[in-house]
C-alpha positions as CSV (number, residue, x, y, z in Angstrom):
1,X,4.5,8.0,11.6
2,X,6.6,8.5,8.4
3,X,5.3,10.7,5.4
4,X,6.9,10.2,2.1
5,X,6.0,12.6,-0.6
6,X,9.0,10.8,-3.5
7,X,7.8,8.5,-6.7
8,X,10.3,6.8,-5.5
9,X,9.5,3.2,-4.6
10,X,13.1,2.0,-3.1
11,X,12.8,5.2,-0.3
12,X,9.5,4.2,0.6
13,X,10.0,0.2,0.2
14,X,13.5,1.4,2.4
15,X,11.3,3.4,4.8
16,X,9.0,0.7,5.6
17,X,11.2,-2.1,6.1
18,X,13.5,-0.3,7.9
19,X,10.6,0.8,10.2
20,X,8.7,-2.5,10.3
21,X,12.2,-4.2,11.4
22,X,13.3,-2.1,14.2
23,X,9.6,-2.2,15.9
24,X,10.4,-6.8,15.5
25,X,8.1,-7.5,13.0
26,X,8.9,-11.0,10.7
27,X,10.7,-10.7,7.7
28,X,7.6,-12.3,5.8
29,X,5.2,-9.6,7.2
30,X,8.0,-7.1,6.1
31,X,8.0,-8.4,2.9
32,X,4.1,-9.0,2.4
33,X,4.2,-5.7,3.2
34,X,6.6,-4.0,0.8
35,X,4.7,-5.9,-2.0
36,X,1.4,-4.5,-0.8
37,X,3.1,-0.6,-0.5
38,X,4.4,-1.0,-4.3
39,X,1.1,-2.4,-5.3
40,X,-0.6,0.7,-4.0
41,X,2.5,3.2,-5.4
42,X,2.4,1.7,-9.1
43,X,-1.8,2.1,-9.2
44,X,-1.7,5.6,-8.0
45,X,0.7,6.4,-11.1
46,X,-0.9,4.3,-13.5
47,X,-4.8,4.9,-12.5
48,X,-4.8,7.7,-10.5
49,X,-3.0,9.5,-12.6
50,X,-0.4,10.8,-10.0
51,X,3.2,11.7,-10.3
52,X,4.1,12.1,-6.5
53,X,1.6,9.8,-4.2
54,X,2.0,10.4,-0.9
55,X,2.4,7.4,1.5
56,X,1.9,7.4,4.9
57,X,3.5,4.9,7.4
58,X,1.4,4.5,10.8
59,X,3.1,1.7,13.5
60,X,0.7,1.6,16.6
61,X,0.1,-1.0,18.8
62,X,1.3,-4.1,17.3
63,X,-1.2,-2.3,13.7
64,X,0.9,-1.3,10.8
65,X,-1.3,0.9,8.2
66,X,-0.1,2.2,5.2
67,X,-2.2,4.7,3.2
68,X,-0.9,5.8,-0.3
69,X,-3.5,9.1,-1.7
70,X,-3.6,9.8,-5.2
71,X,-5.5,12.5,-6.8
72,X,-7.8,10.7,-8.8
73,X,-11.9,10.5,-7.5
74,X,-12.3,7.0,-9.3
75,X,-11.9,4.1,-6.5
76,X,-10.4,1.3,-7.3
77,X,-12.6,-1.9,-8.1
78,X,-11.0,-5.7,-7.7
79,X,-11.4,-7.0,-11.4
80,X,-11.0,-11.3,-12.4
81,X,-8.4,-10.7,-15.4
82,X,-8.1,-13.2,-18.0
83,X,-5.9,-16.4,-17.5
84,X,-3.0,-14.8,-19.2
85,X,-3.8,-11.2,-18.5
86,X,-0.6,-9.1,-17.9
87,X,-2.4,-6.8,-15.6
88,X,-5.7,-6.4,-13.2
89,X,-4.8,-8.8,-10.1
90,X,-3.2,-5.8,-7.7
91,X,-5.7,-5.5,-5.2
92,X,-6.2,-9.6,-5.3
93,X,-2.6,-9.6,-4.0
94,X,-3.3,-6.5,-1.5
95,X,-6.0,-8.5,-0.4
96,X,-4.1,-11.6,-0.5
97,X,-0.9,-9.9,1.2
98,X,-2.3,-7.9,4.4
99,X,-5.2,-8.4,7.4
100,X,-7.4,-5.6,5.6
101,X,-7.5,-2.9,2.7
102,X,-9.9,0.2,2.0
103,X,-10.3,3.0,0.2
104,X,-11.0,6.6,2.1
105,X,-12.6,9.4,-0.3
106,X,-11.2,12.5,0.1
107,X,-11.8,16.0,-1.3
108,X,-9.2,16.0,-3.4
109,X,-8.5,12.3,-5.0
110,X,-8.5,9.0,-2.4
111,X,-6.6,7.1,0.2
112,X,-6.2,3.9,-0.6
113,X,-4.8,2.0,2.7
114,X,-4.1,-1.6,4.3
115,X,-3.2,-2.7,7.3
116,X,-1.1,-5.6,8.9
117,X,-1.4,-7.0,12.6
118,X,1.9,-7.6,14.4
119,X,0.3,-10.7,16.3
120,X,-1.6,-11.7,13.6
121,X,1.1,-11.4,10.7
């Protein structure tokens, strides 16, 4: 397990390749992965409002899961953006990109999470 407390999406995109590849996952779960993580980073800045997310990196049993917490209450709700919308299709490609994806309420803001299966991926 691997905490990351950094804005800082090349340490935790860094982290979780470099995790995902020593434990033999495939470079395109690694990558579906990475896209999901930034995915998750970039709407806890930009909707939940928070300047240092913290990620959490959890490798068990052939399950990656990958929780990013914001401070924010609001959950997050899939939208269907326009045709040529610039924005609005991040937790299509979450859901698009891993096995499954939630959001945990907490006390203080959310988790949002997804997880990948090593025999599945």
């Amino acid at each position: 397990m691997c905490n990351l407390n950094t804005p800082s999406l090349t340490v935790a995109r860094q982290t979780l390749r470099g995790a995902m590849a020593r434990t033999g996952w495939h470079p395109e779960a690694i990558t579906d992965a990475e896209l999901a993580l930034v995915e998750l980073i970039v709407n806890a800045w930009r909707h939940g409002e928070t300047a240092s997310p913290v990620v959490v990196l959890l490798l068990l049993n052939g399950t990656l899961r990958v929780s990013v917490s914001d401070e924010s209450p609001a959950l997050p709700e899939q939208r269907t953006p326009a045709d040529l919308a610039e924005s609005g299709r991040g937790l299509q490609l979450v859901e698009g990109l891993t096995h499954r994806w939630g959001v945990d309420p907490q006390k203080r803001g959310k988790n949002v999470w997804f997880e990948l299966q090593m025999d599945a991926a």
